[in-house]
C-alpha positions, 0 to 999 in steps of 0.5 A: 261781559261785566261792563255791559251788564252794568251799562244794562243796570244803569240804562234801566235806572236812568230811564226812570229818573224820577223813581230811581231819585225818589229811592236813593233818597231814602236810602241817603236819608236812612244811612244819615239817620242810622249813622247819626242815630247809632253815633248819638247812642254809642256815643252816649254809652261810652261817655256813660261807661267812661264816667263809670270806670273813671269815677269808681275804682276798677276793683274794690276789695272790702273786709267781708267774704263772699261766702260765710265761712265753712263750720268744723262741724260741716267739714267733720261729717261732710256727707251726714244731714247737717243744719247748723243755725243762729251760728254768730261771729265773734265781735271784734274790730273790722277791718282787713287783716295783715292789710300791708301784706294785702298792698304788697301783693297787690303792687305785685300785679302788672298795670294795677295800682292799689290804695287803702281806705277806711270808711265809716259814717259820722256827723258833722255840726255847724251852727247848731245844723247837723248832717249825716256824712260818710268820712273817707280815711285815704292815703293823699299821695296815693289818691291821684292814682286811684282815684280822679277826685282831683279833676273835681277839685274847685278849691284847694286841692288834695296835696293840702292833707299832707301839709295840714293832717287835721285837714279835710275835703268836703263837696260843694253840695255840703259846703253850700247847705251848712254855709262853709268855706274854705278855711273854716273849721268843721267839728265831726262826730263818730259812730264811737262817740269821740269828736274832732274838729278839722280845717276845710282845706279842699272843696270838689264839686262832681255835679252829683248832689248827693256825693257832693253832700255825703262824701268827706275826705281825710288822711287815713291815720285822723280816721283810724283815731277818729273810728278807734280802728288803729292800724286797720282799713276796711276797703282797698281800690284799685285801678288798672291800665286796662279797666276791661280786664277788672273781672278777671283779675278780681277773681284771682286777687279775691282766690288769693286774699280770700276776702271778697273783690268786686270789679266794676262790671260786676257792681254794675251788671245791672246798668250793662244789661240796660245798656245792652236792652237798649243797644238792640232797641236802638238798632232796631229802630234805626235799621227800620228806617233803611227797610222802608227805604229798600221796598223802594228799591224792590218797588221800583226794581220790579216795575222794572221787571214788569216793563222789560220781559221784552227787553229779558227775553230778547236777551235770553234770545241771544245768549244771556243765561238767567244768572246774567239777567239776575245781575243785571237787576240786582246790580240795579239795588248794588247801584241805588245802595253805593250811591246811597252810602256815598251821598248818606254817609258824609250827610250823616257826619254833618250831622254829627259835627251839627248834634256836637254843637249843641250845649245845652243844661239839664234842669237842676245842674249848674253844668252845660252838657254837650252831646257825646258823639262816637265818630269810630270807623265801625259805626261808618261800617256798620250803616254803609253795610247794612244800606248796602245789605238791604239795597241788594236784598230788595233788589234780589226777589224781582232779580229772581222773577226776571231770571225766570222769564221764559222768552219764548213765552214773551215773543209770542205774546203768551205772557 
């Protein structure tokens, strides 16, 4: 019974050849264009998300807590109406506490790896220029685990701190502005008055001006001289195997040191939400283009239906029951939707292979920019399904009206 109600499908269509090419195609085009479309974007966001979580540490754990400390007086009388103001931390040197017992816990946790910073600002002087920086305190035989600043590297490299620990690592962008070369010498001010002169042993260049022009790197122990912070750091970064799991395990360290932990999805919920407003603006898009090519299906399916009620009812006349009449026409829709999805998925990934070719610069960036494409087997999922969900949707209501033909009405010439 089967074969013969395709062979009734395909006849159907087959007799309006022109109609039934003229819908294929827009169903070929609309899973072209939803393939490529949802690639280019999906591509674009995991290359942004993968930009994201390489160039910052999945965790960050810094000398603040999240909360202010509970006040004696509040803990004393717990349930009394109790305001206590312009309560004032006593001044002292920041920094983590016991920042060793810190590490080694850290160290203790599968698949993270963890290094310590002290950060503060500083001023450097050249030429009678002076530049605003924020100098970057780091352990160098740690770094390359941490942290991808040495895929950025264009001159030297980080092991050089090690060999020269008056050495330090500056961004093009700053190298550029105050004239500097590698070897030169550059004279620092910090925040607590004392100078110290370094030997530019490293140049890194990440296509991000601002970092490229702020960002200063020097071995941990110049920095806690530099910033009179002996023995102390004021962040630690860490990395893990799987960055997905970041929030999780930035609860339990921050449950257990006490001071505050920020995982990357944390630090970038509001970048995450824009992603996600946009994912559903682009499907919605997309997909828009697969709905007009389904009215017409539904278009030429009922014309279809109108021409053939004489056709229906004989067979009604001779044992086909409604549910039969129902698929022959929506196998109709199944057929224009396969065929459709077998011509427009490979015409989509031509045009895939075609957008990854293109190169091309953003004004301003000195870096060609190739456009990132996702080529995972659910983007080819998700166009082939909904091309076939709304090919058989559309042929689905005129299916319904020819199942309800009334073939005595038809051999009359009642209707």
């Amino acid at each position: 019974m089967i074969p013969l109600l395709w062979s009734v499908a395909t006849k159907h269509l087959m007799a309006r050849k022109r109609q039934s090419f003229v819908s294929l195609l827009g169903i070929v085009l609309g899973v072209a264009f939803f393939l490529a479309i949802s690639s280019l974007m999906q591509g674009s966001e995991a290359d942004f998300i993968r930009r994201l979580v390489d160039n910052t540490p999945h965790i960050t754990i810094s000398d603040e807590y999240r909360n202010p400390r509970p006040q004696p007086a509040e803990a004393a009388f717990p349930t009394a109406a109790l305001q206590i103001l312009d309560v004032k931390p006593e001044t002292e040197t920041r920094g983590i506490r016991g920042y060793t017992r810190v590490l080694e816990y850290l160290r203790s946790i599968p698949n993270a790896r963890s290094s310590p910073a002290l950060t503060g600002q500083a001023l450097v002087s050249f030429a009678g220029k002076d530049v605003g920086i924020t100098i970057n305190g780091i352990v160098p035989t740690e770094m390359n685990e941490v942290s991808t600043l040495h895929n950025y590297i264009t001159a030297g490299s980080i092991a050089n701190l090690l060999i020269n620990p008056d050495g330090i690592i500056i961004g093009s962008e700053l190298a550029r502005v105050m004239s500097l070369h590698m070897g030169e010498n550059l004279t620092v001010a910090a925040t607590t008055g004392q100078l110290h002169t370094f030997k530019i042993v490293g140049i890194f260049h990440t296509g991000r001006a601002a970092y490229d022009q702020n960002q200063t790197f020097v071995t941990l122990k110049r920095v806690q001289s530099l910033l009179e912070r002996p023995n102390r750091v004021n962040s630690i970064v860490l990395k893990l195997t799987d960055p997905y799991a970041a929030r999780d395990v930035a609860a339990r360290i921050e449950a257990h040191i006490g001071y505050k932990a920020v995982s990357w999805q944390e630090a970038s919920e509001d970048i995450m939400s824009t992603l996600m407003i946009r994912n559903i603006i682009m499907y919605s898009v997309v997909s828009a283009v697969l709905v007009v090519a389904a009215f017409g299906i539904y278009n030429i399916i009922s014309t279809v239906v109108m021409e053939k009620q004489r056709d229906i009812a004989i067979l009604k006349s001779i044992g086909f029951h409604a549910h039969d009449i129902e698929l022959i026409f929506v196998a109709q829709g199944l057929v224009l939707g396969l065929a459709g999805c077998a011509l427009g998925l490979p015409l989509g990934m031509a045009m895939m292979a075609s957008f990854m070719g293109l190169e091309f610069k953003v004004p301003g960036s000195s870096d060609a920019v190739r456009i990132p494409m996702d080529w995972s087997w659910y983007q080819f999922a998700i166009a082939g399904s909904f091309a076939l969900a709304a090919a058989v949707l559309a042929a689905l209501l005129p299916a319904r009206k020819a199942a309800h033909v009334h073939p005595v009405d038809i051999l009359r010439g009642g209707a």
